[in-house]
C-alpha positions in Angstrom: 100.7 185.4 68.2 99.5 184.1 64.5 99.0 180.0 64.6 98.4 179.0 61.4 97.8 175.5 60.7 99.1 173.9 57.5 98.2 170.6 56.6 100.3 168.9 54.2 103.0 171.2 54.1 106.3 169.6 54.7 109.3 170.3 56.9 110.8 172.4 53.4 107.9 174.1 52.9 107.6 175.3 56.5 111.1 176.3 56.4 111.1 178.4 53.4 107.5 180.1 54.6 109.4 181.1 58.0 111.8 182.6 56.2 109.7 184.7 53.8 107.8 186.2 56.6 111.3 187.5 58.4 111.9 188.9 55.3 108.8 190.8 55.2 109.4 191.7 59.0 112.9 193.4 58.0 111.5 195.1 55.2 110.3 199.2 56.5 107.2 200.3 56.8 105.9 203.3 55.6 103.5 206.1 57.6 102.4 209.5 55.9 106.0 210.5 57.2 108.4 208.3 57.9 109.4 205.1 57.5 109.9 202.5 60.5 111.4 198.7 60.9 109.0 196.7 62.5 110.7 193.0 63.8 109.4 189.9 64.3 110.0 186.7 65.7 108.8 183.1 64.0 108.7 179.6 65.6 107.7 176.8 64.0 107.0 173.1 65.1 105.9 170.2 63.1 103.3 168.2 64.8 104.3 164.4 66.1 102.2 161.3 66.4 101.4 161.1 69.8 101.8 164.8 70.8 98.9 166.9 71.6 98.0 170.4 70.0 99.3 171.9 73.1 102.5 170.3 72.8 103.5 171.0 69.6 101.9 175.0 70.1 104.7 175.0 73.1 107.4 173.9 70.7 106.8 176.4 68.0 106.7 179.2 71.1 110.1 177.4 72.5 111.5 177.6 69.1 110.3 181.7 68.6 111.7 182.8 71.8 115.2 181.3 70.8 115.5 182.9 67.7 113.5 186.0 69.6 117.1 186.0 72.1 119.6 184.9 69.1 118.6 188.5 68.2 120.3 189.9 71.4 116.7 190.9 72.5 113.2 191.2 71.5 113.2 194.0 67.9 111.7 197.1 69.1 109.9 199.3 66.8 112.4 202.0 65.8 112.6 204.3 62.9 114.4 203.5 59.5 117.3 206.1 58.0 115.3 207.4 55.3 
């Protein structure tokens, strides 16, 4: 689990940053001699006035593990058509 912490990055900004890094999750690897699709999941949360760090590291996990079974079920490493 990465937690990066981005202050003064908006709701937008968040948004479009999720996005880029499933885009670089879907794109193949490559080893000496082959090439493999390695997955990921991302969940993001926007901290509240009033919640605690905990909180708001509960809703960004919440939110990962939705999208994680939207999928169908967790990616697993497997190896790209060449």
């Amino acid at each position: 689990m990465i937690v990066p912490m981005l202050p003064g990055v908006g709701p937008e900004a968040l948004e479009a940053l999720a996005n880029r890094l499933r885009q670089v999750f879907d794109e193949p690897v490559s080893s000496h001699c082959n090439r493999h699709l390695v997955g990921g999941s991302v969940g993001t949360a926007m901290i509240q006035i009033g919640s605690s760090f905990e909180e708001t590291l509960a809703a960004a996990d919440t939110a990962m593990f939705i999208e994680k079974h939207a999928k169908g079920a967790a990616r697993s490493v497997r190896t790209a058509a060449s």
